[in-house]
Biotite code that builds the C-alpha atoms (Angstrom):
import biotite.structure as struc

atoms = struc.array([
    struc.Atom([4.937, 28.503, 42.266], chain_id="A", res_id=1, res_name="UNK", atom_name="CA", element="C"),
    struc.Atom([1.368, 28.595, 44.466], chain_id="A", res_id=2, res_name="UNK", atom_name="CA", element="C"),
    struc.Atom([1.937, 25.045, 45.093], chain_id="A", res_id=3, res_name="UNK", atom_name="CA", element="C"),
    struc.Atom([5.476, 26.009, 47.051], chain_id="A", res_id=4, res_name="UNK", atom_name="CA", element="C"),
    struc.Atom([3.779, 29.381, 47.960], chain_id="A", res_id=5, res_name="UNK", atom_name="CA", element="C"),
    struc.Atom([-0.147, 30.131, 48.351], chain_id="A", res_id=6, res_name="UNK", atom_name="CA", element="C"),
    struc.Atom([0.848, 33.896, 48.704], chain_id="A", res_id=7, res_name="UNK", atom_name="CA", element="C"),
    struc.Atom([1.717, 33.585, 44.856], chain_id="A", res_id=8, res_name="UNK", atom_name="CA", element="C"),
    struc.Atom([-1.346, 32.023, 43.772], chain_id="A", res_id=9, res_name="UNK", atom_name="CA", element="C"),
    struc.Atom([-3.173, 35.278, 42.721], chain_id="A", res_id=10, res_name="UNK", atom_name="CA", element="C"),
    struc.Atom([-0.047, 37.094, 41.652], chain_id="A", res_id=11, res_name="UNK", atom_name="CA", element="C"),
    struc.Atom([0.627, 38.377, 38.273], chain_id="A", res_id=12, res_name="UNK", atom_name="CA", element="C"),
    struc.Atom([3.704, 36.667, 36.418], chain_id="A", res_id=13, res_name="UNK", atom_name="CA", element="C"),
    struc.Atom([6.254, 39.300, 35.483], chain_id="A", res_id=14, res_name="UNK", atom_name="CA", element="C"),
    struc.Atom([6.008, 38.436, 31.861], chain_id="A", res_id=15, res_name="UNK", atom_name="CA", element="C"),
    struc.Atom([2.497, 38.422, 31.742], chain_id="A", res_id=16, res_name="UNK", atom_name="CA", element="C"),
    struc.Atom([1.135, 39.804, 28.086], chain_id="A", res_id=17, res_name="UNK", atom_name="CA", element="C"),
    struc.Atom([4.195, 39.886, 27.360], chain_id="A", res_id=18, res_name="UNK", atom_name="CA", element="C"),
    struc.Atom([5.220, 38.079, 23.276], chain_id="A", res_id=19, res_name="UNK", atom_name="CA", element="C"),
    struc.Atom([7.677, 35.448, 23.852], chain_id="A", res_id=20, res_name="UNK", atom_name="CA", element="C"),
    struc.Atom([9.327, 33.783, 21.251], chain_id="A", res_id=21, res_name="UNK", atom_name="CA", element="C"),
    struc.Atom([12.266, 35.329, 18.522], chain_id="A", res_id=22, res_name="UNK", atom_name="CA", element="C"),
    struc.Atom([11.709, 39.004, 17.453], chain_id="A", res_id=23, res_name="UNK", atom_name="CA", element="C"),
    struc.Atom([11.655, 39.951, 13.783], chain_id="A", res_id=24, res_name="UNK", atom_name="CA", element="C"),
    struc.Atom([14.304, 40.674, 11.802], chain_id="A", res_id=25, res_name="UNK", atom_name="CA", element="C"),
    struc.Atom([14.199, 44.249, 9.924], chain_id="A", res_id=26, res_name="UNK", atom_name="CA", element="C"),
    struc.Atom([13.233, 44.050, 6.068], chain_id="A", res_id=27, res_name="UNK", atom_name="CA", element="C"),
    struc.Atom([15.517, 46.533, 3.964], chain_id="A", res_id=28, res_name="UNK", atom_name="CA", element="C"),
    struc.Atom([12.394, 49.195, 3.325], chain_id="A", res_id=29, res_name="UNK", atom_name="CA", element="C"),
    struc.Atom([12.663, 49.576, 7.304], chain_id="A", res_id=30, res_name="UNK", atom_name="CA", element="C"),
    struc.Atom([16.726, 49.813, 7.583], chain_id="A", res_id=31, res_name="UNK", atom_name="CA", element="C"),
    struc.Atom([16.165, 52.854, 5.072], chain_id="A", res_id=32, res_name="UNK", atom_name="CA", element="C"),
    struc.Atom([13.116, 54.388, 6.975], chain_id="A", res_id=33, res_name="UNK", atom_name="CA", element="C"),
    struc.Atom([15.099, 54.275, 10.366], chain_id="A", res_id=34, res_name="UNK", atom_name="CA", element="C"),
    struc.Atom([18.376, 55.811, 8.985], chain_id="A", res_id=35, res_name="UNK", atom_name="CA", element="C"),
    struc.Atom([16.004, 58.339, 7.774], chain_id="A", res_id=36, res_name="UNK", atom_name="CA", element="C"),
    struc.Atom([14.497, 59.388, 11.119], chain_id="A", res_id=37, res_name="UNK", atom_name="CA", element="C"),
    struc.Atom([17.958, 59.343, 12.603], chain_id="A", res_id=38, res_name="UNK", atom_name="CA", element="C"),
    struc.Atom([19.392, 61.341, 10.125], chain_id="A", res_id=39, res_name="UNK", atom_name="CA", element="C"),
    struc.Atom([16.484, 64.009, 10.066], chain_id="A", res_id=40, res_name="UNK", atom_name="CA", element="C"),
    struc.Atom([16.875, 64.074, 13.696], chain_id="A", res_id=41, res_name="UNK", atom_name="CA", element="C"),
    struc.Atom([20.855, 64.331, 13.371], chain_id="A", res_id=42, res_name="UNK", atom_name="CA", element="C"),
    struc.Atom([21.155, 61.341, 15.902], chain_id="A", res_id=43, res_name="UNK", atom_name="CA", element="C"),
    struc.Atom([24.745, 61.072, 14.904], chain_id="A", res_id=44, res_name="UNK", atom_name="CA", element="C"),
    struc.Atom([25.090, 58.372, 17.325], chain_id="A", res_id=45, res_name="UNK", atom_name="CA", element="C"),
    struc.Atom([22.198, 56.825, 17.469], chain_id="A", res_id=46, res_name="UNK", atom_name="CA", element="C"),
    struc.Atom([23.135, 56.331, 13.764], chain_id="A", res_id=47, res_name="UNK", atom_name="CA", element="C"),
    struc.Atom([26.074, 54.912, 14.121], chain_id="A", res_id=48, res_name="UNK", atom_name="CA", element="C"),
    struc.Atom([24.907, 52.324, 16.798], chain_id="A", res_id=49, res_name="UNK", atom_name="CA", element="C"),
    struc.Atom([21.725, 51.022, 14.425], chain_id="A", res_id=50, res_name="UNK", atom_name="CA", element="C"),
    struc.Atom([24.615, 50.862, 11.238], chain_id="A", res_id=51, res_name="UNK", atom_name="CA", element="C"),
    struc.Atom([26.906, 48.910, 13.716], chain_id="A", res_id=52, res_name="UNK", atom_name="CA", element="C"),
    struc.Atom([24.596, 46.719, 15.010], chain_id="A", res_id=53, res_name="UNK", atom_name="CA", element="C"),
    struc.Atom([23.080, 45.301, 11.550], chain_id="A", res_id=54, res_name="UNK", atom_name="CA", element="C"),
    struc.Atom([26.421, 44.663, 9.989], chain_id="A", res_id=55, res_name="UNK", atom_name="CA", element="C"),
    struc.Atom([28.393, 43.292, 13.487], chain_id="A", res_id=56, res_name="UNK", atom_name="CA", element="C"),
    struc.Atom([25.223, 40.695, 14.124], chain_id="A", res_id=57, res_name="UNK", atom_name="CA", element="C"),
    struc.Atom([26.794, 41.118, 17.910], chain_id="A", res_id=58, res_name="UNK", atom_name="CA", element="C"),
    struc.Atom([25.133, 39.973, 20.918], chain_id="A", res_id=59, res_name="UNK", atom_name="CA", element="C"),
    struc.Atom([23.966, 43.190, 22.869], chain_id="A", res_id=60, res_name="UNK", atom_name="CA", element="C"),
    struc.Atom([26.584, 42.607, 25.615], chain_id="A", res_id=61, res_name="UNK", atom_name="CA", element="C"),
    struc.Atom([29.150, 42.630, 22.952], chain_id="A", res_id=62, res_name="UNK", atom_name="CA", element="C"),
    struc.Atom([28.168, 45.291, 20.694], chain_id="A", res_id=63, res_name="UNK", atom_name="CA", element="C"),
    struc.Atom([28.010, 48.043, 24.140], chain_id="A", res_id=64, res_name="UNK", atom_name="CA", element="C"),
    struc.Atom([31.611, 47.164, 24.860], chain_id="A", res_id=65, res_name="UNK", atom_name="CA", element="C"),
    struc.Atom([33.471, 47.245, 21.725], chain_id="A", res_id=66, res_name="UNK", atom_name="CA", element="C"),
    struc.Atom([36.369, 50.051, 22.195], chain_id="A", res_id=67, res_name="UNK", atom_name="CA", element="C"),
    struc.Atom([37.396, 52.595, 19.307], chain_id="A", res_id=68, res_name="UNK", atom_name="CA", element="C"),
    struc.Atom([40.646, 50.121, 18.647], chain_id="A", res_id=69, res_name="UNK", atom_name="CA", element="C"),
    struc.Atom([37.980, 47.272, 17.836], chain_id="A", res_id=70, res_name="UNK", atom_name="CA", element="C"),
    struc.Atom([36.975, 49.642, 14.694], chain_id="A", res_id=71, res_name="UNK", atom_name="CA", element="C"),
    struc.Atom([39.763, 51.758, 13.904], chain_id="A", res_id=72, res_name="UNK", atom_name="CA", element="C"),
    struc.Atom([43.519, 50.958, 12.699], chain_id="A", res_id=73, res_name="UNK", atom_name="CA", element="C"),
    struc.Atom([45.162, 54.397, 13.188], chain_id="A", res_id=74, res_name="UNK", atom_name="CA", element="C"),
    struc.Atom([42.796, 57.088, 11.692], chain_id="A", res_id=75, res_name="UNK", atom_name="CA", element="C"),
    struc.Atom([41.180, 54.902, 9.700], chain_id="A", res_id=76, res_name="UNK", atom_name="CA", element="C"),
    struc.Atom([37.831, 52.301, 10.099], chain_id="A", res_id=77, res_name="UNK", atom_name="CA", element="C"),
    struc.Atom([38.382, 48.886, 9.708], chain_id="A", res_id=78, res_name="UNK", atom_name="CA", element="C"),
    struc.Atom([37.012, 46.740, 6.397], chain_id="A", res_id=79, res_name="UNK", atom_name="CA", element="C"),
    struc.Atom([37.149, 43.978, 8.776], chain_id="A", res_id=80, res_name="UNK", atom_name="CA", element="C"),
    struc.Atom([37.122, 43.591, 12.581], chain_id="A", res_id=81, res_name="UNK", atom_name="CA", element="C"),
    struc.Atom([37.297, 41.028, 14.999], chain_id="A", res_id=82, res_name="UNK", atom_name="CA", element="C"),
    struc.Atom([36.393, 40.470, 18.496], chain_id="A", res_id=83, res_name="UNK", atom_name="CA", element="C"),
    struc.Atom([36.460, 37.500, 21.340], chain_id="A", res_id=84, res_name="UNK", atom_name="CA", element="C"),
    struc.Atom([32.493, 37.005, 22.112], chain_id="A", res_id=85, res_name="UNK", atom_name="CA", element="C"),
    struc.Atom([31.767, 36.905, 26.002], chain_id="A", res_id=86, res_name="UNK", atom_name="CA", element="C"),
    struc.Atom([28.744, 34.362, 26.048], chain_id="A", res_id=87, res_name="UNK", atom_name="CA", element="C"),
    struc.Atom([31.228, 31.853, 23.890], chain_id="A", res_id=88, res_name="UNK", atom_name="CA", element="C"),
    struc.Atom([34.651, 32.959, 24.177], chain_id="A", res_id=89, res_name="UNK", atom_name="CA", element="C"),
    struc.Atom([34.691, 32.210, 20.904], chain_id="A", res_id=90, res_name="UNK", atom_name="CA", element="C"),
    struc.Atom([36.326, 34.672, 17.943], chain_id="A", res_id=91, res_name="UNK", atom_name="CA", element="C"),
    struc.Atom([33.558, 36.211, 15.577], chain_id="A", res_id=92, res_name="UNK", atom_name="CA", element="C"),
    struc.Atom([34.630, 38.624, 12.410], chain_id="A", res_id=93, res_name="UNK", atom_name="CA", element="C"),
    struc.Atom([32.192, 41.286, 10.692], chain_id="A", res_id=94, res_name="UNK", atom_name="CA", element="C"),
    struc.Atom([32.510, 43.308, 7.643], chain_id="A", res_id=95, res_name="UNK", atom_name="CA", element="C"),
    struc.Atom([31.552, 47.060, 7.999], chain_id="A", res_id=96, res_name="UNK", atom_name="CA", element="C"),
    struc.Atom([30.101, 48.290, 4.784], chain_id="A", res_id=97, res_name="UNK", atom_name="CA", element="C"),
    struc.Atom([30.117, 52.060, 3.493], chain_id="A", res_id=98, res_name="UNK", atom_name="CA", element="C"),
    struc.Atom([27.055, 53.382, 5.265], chain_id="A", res_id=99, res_name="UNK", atom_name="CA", element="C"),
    struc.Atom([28.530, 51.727, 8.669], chain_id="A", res_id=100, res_name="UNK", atom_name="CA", element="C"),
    struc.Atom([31.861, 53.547, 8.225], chain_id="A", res_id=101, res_name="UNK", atom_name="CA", element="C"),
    struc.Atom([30.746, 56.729, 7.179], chain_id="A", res_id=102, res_name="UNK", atom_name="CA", element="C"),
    struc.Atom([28.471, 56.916, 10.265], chain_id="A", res_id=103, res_name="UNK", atom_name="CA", element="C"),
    struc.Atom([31.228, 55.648, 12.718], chain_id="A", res_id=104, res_name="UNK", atom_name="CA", element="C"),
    struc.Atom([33.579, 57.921, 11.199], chain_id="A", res_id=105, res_name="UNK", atom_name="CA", element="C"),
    struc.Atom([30.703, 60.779, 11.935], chain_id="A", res_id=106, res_name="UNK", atom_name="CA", element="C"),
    struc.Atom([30.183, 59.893, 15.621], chain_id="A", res_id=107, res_name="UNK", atom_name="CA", element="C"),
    struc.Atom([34.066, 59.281, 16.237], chain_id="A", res_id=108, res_name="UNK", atom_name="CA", element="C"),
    struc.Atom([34.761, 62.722, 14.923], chain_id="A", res_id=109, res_name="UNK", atom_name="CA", element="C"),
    struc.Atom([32.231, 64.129, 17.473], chain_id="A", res_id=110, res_name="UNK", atom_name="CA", element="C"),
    struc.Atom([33.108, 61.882, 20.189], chain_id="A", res_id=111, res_name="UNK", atom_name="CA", element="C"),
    struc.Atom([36.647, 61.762, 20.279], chain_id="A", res_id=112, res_name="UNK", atom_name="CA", element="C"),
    struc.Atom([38.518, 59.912, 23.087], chain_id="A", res_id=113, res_name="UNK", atom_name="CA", element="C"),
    struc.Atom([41.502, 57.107, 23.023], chain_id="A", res_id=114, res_name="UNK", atom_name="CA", element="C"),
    struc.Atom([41.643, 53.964, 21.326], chain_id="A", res_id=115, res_name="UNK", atom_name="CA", element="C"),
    struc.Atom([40.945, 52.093, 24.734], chain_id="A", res_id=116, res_name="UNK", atom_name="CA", element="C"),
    struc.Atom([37.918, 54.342, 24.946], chain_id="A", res_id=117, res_name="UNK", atom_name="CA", element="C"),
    struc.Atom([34.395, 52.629, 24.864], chain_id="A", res_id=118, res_name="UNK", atom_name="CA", element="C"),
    struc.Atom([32.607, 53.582, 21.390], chain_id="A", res_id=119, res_name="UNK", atom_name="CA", element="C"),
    struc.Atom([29.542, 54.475, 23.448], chain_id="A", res_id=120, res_name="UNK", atom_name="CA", element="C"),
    struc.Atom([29.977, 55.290, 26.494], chain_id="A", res_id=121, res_name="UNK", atom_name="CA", element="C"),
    struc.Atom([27.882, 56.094, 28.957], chain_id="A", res_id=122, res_name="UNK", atom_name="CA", element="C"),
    struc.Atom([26.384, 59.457, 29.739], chain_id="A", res_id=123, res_name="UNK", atom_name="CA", element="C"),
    struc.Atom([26.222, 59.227, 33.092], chain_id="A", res_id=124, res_name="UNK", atom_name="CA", element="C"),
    struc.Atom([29.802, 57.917, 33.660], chain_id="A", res_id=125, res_name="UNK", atom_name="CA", element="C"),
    struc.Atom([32.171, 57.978, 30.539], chain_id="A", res_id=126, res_name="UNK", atom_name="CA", element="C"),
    struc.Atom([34.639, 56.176, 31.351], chain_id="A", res_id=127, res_name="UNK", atom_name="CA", element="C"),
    struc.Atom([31.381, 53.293, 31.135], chain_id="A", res_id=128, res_name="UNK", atom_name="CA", element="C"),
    struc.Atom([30.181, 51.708, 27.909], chain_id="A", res_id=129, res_name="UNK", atom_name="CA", element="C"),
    struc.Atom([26.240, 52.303, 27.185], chain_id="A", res_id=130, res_name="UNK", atom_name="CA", element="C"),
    struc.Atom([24.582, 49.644, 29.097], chain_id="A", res_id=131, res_name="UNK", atom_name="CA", element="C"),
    struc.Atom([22.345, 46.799, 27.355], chain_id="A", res_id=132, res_name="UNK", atom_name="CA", element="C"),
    struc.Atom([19.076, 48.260, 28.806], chain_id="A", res_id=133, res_name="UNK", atom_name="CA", element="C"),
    struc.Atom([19.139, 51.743, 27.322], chain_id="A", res_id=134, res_name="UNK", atom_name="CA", element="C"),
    struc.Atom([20.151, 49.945, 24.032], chain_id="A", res_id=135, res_name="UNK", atom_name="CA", element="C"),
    struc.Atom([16.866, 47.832, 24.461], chain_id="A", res_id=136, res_name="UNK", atom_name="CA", element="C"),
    struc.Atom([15.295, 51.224, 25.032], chain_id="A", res_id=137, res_name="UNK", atom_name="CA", element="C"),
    struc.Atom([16.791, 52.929, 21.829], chain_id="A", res_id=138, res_name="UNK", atom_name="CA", element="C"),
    struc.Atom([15.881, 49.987, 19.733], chain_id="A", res_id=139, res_name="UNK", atom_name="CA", element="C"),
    struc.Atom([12.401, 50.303, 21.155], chain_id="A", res_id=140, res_name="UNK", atom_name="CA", element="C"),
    struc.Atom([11.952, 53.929, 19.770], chain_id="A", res_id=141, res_name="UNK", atom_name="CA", element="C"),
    struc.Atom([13.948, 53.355, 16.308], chain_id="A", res_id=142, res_name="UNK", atom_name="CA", element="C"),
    struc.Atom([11.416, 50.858, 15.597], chain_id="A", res_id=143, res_name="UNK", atom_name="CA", element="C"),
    struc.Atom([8.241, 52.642, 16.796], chain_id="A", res_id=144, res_name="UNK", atom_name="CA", element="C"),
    struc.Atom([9.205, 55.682, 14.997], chain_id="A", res_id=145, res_name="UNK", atom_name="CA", element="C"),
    struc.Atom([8.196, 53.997, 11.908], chain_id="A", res_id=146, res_name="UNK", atom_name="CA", element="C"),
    struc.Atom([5.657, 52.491, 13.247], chain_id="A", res_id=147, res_name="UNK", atom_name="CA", element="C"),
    struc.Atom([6.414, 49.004, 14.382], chain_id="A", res_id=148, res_name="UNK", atom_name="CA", element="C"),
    struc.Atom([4.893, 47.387, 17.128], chain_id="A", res_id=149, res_name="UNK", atom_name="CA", element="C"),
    struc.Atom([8.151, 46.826, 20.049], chain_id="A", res_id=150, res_name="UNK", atom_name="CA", element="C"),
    struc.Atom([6.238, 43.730, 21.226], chain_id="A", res_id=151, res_name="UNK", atom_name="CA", element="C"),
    struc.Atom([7.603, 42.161, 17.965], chain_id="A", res_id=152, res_name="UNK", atom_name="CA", element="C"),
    struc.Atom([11.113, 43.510, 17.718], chain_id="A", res_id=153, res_name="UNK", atom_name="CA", element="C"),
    struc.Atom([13.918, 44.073, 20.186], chain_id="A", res_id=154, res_name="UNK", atom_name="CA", element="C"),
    struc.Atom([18.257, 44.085, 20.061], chain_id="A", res_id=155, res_name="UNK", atom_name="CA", element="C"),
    struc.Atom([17.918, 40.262, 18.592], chain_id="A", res_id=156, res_name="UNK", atom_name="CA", element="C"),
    struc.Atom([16.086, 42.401, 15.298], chain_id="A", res_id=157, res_name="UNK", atom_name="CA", element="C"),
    struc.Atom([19.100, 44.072, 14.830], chain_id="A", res_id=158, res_name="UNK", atom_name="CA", element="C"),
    struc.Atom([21.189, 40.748, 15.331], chain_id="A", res_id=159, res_name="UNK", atom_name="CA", element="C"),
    struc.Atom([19.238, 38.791, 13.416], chain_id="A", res_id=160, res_name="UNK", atom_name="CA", element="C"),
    struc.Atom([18.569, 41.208, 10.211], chain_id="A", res_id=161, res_name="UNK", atom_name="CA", element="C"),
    struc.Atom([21.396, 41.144, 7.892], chain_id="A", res_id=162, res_name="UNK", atom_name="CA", element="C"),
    struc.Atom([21.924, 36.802, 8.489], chain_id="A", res_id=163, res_name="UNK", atom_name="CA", element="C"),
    struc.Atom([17.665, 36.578, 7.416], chain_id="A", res_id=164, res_name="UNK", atom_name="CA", element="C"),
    struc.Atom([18.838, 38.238, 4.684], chain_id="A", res_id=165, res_name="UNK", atom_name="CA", element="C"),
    struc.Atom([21.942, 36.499, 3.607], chain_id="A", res_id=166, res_name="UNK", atom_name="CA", element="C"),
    struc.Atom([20.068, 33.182, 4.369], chain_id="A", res_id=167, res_name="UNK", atom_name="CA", element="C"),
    struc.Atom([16.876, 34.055, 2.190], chain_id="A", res_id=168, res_name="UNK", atom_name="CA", element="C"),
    struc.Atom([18.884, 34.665, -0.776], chain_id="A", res_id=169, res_name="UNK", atom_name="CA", element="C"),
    struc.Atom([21.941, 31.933, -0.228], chain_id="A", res_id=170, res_name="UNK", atom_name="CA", element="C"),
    struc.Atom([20.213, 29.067, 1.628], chain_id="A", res_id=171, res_name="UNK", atom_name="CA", element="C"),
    struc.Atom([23.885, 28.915, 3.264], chain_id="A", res_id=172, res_name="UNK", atom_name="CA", element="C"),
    struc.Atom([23.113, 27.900, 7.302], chain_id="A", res_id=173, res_name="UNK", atom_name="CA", element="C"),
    struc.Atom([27.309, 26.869, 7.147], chain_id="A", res_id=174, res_name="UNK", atom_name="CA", element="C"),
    struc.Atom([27.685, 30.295, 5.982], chain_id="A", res_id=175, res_name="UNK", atom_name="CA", element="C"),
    struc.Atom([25.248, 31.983, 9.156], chain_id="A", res_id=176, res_name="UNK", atom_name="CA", element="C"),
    struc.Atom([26.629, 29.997, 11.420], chain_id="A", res_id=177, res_name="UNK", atom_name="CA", element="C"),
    struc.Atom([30.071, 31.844, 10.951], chain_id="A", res_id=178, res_name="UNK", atom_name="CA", element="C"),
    struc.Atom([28.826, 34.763, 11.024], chain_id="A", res_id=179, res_name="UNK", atom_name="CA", element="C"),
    struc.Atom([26.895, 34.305, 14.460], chain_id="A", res_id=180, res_name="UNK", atom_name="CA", element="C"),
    struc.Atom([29.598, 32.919, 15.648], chain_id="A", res_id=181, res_name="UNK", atom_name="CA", element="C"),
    struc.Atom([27.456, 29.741, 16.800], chain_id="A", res_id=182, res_name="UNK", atom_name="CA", element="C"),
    struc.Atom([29.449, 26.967, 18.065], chain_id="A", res_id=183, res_name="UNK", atom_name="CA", element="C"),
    struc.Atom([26.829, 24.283, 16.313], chain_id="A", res_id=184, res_name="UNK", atom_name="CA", element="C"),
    struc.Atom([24.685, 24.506, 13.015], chain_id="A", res_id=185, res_name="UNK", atom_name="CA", element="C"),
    struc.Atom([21.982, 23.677, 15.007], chain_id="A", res_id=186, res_name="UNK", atom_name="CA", element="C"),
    struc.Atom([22.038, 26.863, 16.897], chain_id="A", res_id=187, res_name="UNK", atom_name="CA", element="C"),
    struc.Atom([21.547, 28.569, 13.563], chain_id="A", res_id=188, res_name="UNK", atom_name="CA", element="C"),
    struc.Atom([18.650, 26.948, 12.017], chain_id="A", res_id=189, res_name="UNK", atom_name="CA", element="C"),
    struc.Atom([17.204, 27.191, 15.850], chain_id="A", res_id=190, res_name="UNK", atom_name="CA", element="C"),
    struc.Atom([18.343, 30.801, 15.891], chain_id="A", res_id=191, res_name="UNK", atom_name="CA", element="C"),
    struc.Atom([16.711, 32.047, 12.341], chain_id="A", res_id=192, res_name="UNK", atom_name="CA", element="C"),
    struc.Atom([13.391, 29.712, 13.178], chain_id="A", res_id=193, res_name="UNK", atom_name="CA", element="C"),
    struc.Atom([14.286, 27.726, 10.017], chain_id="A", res_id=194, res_name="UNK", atom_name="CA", element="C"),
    struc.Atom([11.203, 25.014, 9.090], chain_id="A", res_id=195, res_name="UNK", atom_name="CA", element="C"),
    struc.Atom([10.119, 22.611, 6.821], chain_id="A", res_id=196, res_name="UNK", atom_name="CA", element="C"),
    struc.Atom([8.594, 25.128, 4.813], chain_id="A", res_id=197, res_name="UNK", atom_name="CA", element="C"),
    struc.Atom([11.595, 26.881, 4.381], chain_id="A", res_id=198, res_name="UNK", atom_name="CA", element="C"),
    struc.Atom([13.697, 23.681, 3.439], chain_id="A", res_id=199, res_name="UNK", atom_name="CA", element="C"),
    struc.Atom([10.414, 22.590, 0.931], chain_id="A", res_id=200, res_name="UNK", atom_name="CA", element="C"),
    struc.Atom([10.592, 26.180, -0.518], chain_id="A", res_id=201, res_name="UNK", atom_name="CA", element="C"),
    struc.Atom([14.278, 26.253, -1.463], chain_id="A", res_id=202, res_name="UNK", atom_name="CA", element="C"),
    struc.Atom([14.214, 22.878, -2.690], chain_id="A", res_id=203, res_name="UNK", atom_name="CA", element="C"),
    struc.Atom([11.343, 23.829, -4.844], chain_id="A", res_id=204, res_name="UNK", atom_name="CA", element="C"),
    struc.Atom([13.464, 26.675, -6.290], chain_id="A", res_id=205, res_name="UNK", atom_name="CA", element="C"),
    struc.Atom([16.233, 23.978, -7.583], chain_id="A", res_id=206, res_name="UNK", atom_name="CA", element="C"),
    struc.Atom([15.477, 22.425, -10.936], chain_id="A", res_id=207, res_name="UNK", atom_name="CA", element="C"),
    struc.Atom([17.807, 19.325, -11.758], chain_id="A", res_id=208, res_name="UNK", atom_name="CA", element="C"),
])
């Protein structure tokens, strides 16, 4: 920019120091270490939100404004769910597995509310959903209460978790691309940073 602007030529870029490039996915030890913490610190909601957030794979903006309808069919959690994504418009399903359940059912018991109701809402303004910057924040202090370093994880951990997993042991990009909810293959090998090395290694693991 000092070349449209000399004032700028000694000014510090806002991202300066700052790691660029895709955050890390969570390995299994860590899910387990950080439903620990929450649990010892009966963060009934915070566990909830971590649960949801591996097993939906939802964009941040997506995951803050799901309502208690998205989850629940009468008084009971959905197997299944589906939601319309914003940045796509595009349909995307998840499964919820036990531990995700039992935790929603937990924080749903405590935070009551109608089925138009925001799952988290806001505590400033409850009639809000959490917003996607204090779920940056909370993902900031899961991780470094385990000791991670936040420079190398962030919301896209929590997205990108569960689908490193599924793709480590299936090799199925047709199969993460659903589940992102990508509109193009592409997007998912771009999306889980998938290399030569990766194709070499599962080709090496299949013996004709």
């Amino acid at each position: 920019m000092s070349q449209f602007d000399p004032s700028a030529e000694h000014r510090r870029a806002w991202n300066e120091g700052a790691k660029i490039g895709p955050k890390r996915p969570l390995t299994q030890k860590q899910i387990w270490a950080i439903r620990f913490y929450l649990d010892r610190e009966q963060r009934v909601r915070d566990r909830a939100l971590f649960d949801l957030a591996i097993d939906s794979k939802l964009r941040r903006c997506d995951l803050v404004e799901l309502k208690i309808s998205d989850l629940m069919a009468g008084t009971e959690i959905r197997n299944r769910a589906s939601i319309t994504q914003r940045k796509t418009g595009r349909p995307v399903q998840f499964k919820l597995a036990v531990d995700a359940r039992n935790s929603l059912i937990a924080w749903l018991a405590r935070r009551g509310g109608s089925p138009n109701a925001y799952v988290f809402p806001s505590r400033e303004d409850r009639t809000k959903h959490l917003s996607t910057r204090q779920y940056a924040r909370l993902v900031d202090e899961w991780v470094t209460s385990i000791g991670l370093q936040r420079q190398e994880y962030g919301t896209h951990s929590m997205r990108r978790t569960k689908v490193a997993m599924i793709y480590k042991a299936t090799g199925n990009l047709r199969a993460i691309q659903i589940l992102l909810g990508h509109s193009k293959i592409e997007n998912a090998v771009r999306y889980l940073g998938v290399d030569i090395e990766d194709a070499l290694s599962l080709s090496e693991q299949t013996e004709i």
